[in-house]
BAZA-404160 format. One record per atom (N, C-alpha, C): residue in one letter; x, z, y. Coordinates in steps of 0.05 Angstrom, whole numbers, plus 5000, padded with zeros to 4 digits. Each point is the difference from the previous one (the first is absolute). Layout:
N
AXZY;...
//
This chain:
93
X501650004976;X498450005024;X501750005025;X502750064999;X501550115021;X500449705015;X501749844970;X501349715012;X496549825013;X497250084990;X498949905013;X499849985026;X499450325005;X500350065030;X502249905016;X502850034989;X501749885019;X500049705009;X499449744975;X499349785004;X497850015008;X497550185003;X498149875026;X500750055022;X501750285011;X501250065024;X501549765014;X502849894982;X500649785012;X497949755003;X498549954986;X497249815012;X498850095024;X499250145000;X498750125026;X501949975017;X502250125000;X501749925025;X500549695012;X500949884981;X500449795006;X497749875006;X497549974993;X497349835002;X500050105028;X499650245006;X499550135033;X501349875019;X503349974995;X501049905020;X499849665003;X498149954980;X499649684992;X498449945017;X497950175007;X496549935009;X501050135024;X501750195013;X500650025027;X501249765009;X501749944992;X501449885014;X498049805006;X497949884981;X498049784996;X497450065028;X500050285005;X497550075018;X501349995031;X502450264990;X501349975038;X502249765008;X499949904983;X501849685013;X499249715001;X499349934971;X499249764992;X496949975015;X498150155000;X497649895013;X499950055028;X501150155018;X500550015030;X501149745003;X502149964990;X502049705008;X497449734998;X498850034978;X497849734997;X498349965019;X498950275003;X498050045028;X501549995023;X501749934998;X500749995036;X501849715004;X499949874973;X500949754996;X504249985006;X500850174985;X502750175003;X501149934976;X501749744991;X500149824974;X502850084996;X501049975026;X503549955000;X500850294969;X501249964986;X501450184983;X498950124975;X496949895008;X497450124985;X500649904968;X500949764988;X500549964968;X501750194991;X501450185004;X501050134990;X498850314989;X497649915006;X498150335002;X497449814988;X499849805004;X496949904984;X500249994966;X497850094986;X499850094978;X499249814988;X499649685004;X499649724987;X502149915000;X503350045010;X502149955004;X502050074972;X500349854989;X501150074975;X502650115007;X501849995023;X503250105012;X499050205012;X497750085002;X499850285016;X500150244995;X499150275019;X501050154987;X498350274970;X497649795022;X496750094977;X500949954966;X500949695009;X500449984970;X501850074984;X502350145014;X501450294985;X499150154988;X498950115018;X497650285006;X498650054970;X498049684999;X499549894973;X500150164974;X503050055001;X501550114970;X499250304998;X498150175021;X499050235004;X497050024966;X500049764998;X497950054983;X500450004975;X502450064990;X501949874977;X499750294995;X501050275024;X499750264995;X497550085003;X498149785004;X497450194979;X498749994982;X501549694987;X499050024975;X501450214980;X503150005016;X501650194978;X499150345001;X497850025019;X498450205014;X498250174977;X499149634993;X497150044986;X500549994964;X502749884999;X500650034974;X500950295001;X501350135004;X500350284990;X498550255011;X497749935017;X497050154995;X498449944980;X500549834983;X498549914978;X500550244976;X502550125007;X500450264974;X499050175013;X499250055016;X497550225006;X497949974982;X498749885006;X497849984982;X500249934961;X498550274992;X500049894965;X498749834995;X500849904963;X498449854987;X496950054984;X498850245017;X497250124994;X499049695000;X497150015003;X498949785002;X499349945027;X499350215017;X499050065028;X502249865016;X502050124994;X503749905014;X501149654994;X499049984978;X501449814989;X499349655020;X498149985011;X499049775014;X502350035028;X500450195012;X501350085023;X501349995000;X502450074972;X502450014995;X500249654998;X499549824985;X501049784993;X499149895033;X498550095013;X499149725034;X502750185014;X500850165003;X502450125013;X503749864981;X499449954971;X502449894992;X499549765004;X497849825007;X499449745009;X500749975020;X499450135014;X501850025037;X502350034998;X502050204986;X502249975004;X501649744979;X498449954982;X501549764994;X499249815013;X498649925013;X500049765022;X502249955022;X500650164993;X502449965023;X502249865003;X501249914976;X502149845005;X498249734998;X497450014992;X498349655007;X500349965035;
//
């Protein structure tokens, strides 16, 4: 449970500073028609820096694969357990 928490921590962090940077920079600049420098911060930009950022979700599938041993193989557990090891194995797709 521990390594879960720590790989959602680094998700969270990094997603946060993903969608800030996306709220207080990238959409002021559009609205005020402010282009000059702006690809380097747009998140359709495959060289940018969103799509770094991106690799934030890699630590939640690895999140969701080892919350998956939280839960037993009762019968009640067992549906929850396998959609949480489905999330974390999606991740290298």
């Amino acid at each position: 449970m521990e390594l879960s928490i720590a790989f959602g921590l680094i998700y969270a962090i990094i997603s946060t500073a993903n969608y800030l940077i996306q709220i207080i920079t990238v959409i002021p600049s559009l609205k005020n028609y402010q282009l000059d420098g702006l690809e380097i911060l747009v998140a359709g930009n495959s060289n940018s820096i969103f799509y770094a950022l991106m690799g934030s979700y890699l630590f939640l599938c690895i999140s969701s694969f080892f919350i998956a041993f939280v839960f037993h193989k009762e019968k009640e557990q067992k549906a929850i357990r396998l959609l949480f090891f489905g999330a974390g194995l999606a991740g290298p797709i």
